[in-house]
C-alpha positions in Angstrom: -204.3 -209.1 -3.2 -206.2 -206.2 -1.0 -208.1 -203.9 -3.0 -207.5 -200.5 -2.9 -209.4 -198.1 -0.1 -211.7 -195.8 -1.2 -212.1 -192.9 -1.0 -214.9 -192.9 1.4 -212.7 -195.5 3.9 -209.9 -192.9 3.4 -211.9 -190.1 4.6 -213.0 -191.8 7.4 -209.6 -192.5 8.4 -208.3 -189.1 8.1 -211.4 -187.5 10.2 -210.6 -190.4 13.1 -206.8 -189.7 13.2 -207.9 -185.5 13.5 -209.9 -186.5 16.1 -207.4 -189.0 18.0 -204.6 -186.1 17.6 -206.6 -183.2 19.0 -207.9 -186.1 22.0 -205.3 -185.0 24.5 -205.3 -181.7 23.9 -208.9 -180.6 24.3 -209.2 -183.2 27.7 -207.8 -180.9 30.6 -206.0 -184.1 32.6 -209.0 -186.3 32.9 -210.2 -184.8 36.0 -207.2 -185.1 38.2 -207.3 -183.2 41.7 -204.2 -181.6 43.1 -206.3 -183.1 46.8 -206.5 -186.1 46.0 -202.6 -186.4 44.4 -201.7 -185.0 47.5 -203.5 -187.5 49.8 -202.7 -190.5 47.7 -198.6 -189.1 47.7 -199.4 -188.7 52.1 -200.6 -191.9 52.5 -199.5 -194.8 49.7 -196.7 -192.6 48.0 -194.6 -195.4 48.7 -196.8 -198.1 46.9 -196.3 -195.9 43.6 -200.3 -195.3 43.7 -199.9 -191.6 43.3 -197.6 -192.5 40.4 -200.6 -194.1 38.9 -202.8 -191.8 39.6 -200.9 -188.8 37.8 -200.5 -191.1 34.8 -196.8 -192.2 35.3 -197.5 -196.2 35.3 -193.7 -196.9 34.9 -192.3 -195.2 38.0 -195.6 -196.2 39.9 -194.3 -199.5 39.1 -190.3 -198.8 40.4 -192.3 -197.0 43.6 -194.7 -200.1 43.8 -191.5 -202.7 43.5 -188.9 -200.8 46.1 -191.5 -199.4 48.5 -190.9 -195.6 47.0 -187.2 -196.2 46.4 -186.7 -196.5 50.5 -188.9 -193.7 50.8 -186.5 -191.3 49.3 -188.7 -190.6 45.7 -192.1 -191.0 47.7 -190.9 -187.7 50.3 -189.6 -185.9 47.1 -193.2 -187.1 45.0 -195.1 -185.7 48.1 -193.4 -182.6 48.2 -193.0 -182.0 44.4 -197.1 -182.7 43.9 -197.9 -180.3 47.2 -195.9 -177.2 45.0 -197.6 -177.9 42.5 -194.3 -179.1 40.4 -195.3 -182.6 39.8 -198.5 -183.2 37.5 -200.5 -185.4 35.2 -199.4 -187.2 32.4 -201.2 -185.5 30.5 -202.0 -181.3 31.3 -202.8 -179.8 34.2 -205.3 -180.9 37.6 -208.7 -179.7 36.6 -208.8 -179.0 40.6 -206.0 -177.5 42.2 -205.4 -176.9 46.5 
């Protein structure tokens, strides 16, 4: 059988978990341009590599697999991250056009 944490270990816990919930909010998109979105959209947008830059690995993927959904999502991905519309996973760009 485990023995019991204590209190010490459960405190520990409890300050890591704080910490790992207040994470995303406090990080303002890791540093993300609105340029360089915009130039990786211009130029491999239908590789799904602006997909991946913004944070959205699974529709980078679907980009990556039918070459931007026959270009269709990467004009509208382009377009959408130019306005400003389209961001990061997580926030805002820390630099914006």
């Amino acid at each position: 059988m485990k023995a019991a944490p204590t209190k010490a270990e459960r405190k520990t816990v409890r300050e890591f978990v704080k910490k790992a919930m207040l994470a995303p909010q406090n990080a303002k998109a890791e540093g993300k341009s609105q340029l360089t979105a915009v130039l990786l959209s211009f130029f491999l947008g239908a590789l799904g590599i602006d997909r991946f830059y913004l944070g959205y690995t699974g529709i980078g993927i679907l980009k990556l697999l039918t070459l931007g959904v026959f270009g269709i999502l990467a004009l509208i991905d382009f377009i959408r991250i130019l306005i400003g519309d389209l961001k990061p996973k997580n926030g805002e760009y820390a630099k914006k056009l």
